[in-house]
N, C-alpha and C positions, 0 to 999 in steps of 0.2 A: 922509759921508752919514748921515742920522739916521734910525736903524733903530726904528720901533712894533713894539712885539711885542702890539698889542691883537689878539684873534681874534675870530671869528664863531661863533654855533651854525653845526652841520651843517646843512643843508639835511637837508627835513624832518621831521614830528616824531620818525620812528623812525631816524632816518638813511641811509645809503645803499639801494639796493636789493638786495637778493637776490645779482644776478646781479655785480653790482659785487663785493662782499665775497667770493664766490666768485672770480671774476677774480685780486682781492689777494692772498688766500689761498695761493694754487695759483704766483701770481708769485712771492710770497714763498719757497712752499717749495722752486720752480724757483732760485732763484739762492743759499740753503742748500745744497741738492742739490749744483749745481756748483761750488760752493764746494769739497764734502769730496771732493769725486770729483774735481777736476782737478787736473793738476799745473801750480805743487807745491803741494801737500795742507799743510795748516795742522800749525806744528810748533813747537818752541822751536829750530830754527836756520837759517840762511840764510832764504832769502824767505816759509819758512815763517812767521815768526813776525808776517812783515807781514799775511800770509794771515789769519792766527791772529785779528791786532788787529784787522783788517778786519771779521770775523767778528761778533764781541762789538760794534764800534763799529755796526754795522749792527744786530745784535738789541737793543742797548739804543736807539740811535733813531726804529727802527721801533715800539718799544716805549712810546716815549713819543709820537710822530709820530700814531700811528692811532689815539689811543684820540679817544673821541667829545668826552670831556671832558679839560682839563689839568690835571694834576697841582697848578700853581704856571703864574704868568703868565709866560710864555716857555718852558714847557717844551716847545711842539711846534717853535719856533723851534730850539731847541737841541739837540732829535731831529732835525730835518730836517740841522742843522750834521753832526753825528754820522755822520748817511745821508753826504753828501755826500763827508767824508772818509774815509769804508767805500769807499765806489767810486771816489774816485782811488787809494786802498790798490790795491783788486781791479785796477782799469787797468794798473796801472803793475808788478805785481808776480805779477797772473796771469789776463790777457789775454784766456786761449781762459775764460774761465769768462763766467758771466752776471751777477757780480758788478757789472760795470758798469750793470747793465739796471735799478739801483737810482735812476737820477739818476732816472729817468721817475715814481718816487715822491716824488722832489724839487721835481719839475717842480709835478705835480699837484698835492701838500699842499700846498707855496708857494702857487699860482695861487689854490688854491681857499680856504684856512684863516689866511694874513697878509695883513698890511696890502701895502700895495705897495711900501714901501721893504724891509722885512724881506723879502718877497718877492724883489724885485730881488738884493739881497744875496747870499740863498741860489742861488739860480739861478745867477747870474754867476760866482759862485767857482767851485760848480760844474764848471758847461759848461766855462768859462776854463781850468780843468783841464784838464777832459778834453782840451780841444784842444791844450792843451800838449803832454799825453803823447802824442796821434795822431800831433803834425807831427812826429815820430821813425819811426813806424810808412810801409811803404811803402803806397803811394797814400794819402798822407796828405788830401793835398786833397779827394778823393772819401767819405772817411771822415769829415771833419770835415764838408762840406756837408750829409751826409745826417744829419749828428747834428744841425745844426743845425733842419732843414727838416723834420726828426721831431719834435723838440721845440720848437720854436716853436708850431706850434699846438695842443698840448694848452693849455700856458702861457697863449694866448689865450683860450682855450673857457673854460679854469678861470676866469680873471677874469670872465668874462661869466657863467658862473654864481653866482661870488661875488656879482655884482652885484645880478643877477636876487633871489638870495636876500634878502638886501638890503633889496632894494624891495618883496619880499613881505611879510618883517618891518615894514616900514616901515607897509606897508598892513595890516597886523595888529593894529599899534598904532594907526594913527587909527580904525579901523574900533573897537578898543576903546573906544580914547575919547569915539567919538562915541555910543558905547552908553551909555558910563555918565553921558555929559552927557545924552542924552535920559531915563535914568533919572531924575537929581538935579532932571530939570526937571518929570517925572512924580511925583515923589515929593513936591516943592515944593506942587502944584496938591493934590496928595491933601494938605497939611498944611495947604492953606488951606481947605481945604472943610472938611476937619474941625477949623479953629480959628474958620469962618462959620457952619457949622451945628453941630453935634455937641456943642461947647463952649460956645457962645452958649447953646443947648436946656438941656443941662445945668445950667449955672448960673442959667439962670432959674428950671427947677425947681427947686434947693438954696434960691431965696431966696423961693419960693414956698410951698418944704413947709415952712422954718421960719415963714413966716408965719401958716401954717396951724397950726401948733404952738403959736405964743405965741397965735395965737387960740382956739386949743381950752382953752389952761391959763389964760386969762382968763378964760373962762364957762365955767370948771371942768367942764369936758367928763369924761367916762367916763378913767379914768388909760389903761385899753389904749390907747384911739383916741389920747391923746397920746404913747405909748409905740410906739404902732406909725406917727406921724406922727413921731418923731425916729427910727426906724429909717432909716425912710425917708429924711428927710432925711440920715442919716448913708451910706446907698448913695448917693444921686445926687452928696455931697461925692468919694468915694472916686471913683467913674466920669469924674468932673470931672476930679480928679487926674490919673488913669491917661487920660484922655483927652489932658489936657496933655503928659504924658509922650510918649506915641504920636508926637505931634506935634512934640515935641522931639529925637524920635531920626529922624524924616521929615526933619526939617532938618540932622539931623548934631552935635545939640548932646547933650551928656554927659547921659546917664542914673543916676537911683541905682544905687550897688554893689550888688552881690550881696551883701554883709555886711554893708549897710544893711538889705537887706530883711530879712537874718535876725536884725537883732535886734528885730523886732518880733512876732516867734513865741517866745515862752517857752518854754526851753528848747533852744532851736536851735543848733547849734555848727556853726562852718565854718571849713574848712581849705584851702588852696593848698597843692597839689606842683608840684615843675617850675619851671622857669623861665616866670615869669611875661610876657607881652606884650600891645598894643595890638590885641583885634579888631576889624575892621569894624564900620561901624554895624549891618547887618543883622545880624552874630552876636552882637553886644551886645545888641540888642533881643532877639534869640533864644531867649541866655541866661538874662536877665532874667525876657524872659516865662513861661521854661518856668520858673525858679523860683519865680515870683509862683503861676502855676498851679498846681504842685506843695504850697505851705504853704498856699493855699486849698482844696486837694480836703482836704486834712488837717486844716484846722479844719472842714470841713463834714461830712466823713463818715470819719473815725476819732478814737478815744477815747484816742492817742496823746499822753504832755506830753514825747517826747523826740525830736528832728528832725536827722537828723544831713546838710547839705549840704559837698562836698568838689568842687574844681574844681582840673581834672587838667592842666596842660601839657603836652604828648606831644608827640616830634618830627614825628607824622602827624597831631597837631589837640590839641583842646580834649575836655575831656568836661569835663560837668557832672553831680554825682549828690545826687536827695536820695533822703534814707530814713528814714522812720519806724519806729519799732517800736510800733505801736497792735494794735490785736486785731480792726478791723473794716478791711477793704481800701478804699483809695478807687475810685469806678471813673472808669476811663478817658474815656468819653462824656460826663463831667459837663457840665451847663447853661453856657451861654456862650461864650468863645471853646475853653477844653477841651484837654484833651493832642493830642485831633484836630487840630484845627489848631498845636499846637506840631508835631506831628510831621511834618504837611504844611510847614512851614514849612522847619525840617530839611533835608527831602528837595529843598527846592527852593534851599539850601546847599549840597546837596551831602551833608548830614550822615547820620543818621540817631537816633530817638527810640526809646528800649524802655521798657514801663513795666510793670511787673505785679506781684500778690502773691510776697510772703518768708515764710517760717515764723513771723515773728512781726509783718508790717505792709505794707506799699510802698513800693516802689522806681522811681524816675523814672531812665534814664540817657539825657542829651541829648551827643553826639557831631558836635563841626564837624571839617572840616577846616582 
């Protein structure tokens, strides 16, 4: 028979209840207890020593057996083995104790935490034991039925909850999916509307205001008004850009790096710690934005030529940090989309934004999970 040792999470998020784990507990230290207290008492000689191995074979399977998570892929398979061979030890070697009352945690981990072949496995040896050692015992028959008829249906119950669990997971995950398919499909409609209007608008002013440009510099217009008509023109290019961007990360398509963007800031250094990995698109755009918005508040309102951005790999998230050392603070509310909305953005990540004055400039620190 071809034994899976694939497992399941526990049923649910925090695992058992309360009252269960107290249950465990209290069994556990009930068949310890009569371990040391009945005879014969666990020893280095005669059945003591079986007693002894029983013992140890029991706390290290139960040890590996209960924990929520495993160790290595078969380890509660090979605690559960361990259980099992504890309580033919205990059966066979010291009877009046409650050492046997361990299969019942055999029963239940199998049923509930293996596949059904590893399950079957363990269970069968088990029982198959035990009933070995009964048909020596008198009334054997009435002992072995009532093992049986006790333990059959926890065995069932557990499978049925295994299942149930299962199908919950199951419906966890479509329900996911269907979420972030209705997102991609929302996200899609928002990157068309703003590659119909927003960008379409955009580029026609760009080709507007430079027409307006070479026509002011043809009839030698005032230099400001064409000076402040190529401003101009040079904002609605940029807006055009970053509009296209927007709408590139809306579709899930690669954004400039973060050390692309810094090197368009004089002066600007940036470093990677950590093991580096692939964000989401949302925290890619996140990221992005909060650095775009950060070397903007900084050419607009500090006297700053030194920029220092560092992106952090952490085994609990991401952090992004920039920092200046200028002598006039940027502030937070600045015109347009703003630290506000990076931080709103953030928070609806999951993440969280801090920004404020340092003793000699500002500091941004954007934080994902």
């Amino acid at each position: 028979m071809a034994v899976r040792l694939r497992d399941i999470s526990p049923p649910g998020k925090h695992g058992p209840p309360v009252a269960m784990r107290v249950i465990a507990v209290a069994s556990v230290g009930a068949i310890f207890g009569s371990a040391l207290l009945t005879d014969p008492k666990p020893g280095f000689s005669g059945d003591g020593v079986f007693v002894s191995l029983a013992i140890v074979l029991m706390a290290a399977g139960l040890t590996l057996a209960l924990r929520r998570h495993e160790w290595w892929p078969g380890a509660r398979f090979t605690g559960l083995c361990s259980v099992g061979i504890a309580v033919l030890l205990f059966a066979a070697f010291q009877p009046d104790s409650a050492g046997y009352v361990g299969v019942y945690f055999v029963v239940v981990l199998a049923g509930l935490r293996l596949d059904r072949e590893a399950a079957a496995f363990v269970c069968l040896t088990t029982i198959g034991g035990l009933v070995v050692i009964f048909a020596f015992e008198d009334e054997a028959v009435g002992m072995i039925v009532g093992l049986l008829f006790s333990l059959a249906p926890w065995f069932f119950v557990m499978r049925l909850v295994r299942r149930l669990a299962a199908t919950a997971d199951e419906l966890r995950q479509s329900r996911a999916a269907h979420a972030e398919s209705a997102a991609l499909a929302e996200r899609g409609r928002v990157a068309r509307e703003l590659h119909d209007v927003l960008a379409h608008s955009l580029s026609a002013l760009a080709l507007q205001l430079e027409g307006a440009r070479l026509l002011a510099q043809s009839k030698q217009s005032d230099p400001e008004v064409v000076e402040s008509l190529q401003r101009a023109h040079h904002l609605a290019t940029n807006g055009l850009t970053e509009a296209r961007q927007a709408i590139s990360a809306l579709r899930g398509d690669d954004l400039p790096a973060i050390e692309d963007l810094a090197t368009t800031f004089p002066g600007a250094t940036f470093t990677v710690t950590g093991t580096p990995r692939e964000p989401t698109s949302e925290a890619k755009l996140a990221l992005y934005r909060t650095a775009q918005e950060a070397l903007t508040n900084v050419r607009r309102h500090s006297a700053s030529d030194r920029v220092e951005l560092r992106l952090d790999y952490a085994g609990d998230g991401t952090t992004l940090t920039v920092q200046d050392h200028g002598h006039q603070a940027p502030t937070v509310n600045g015109g347009g989309y703003g630290l506000t909305g990076m931080r709103e953005r953030a928070e609806l990540l999951g993440g969280r934004l801090n920004a404020g004055p340092t003793h000699d400039g500002f500091r941004v620190e954007l934080w994902l999970p």
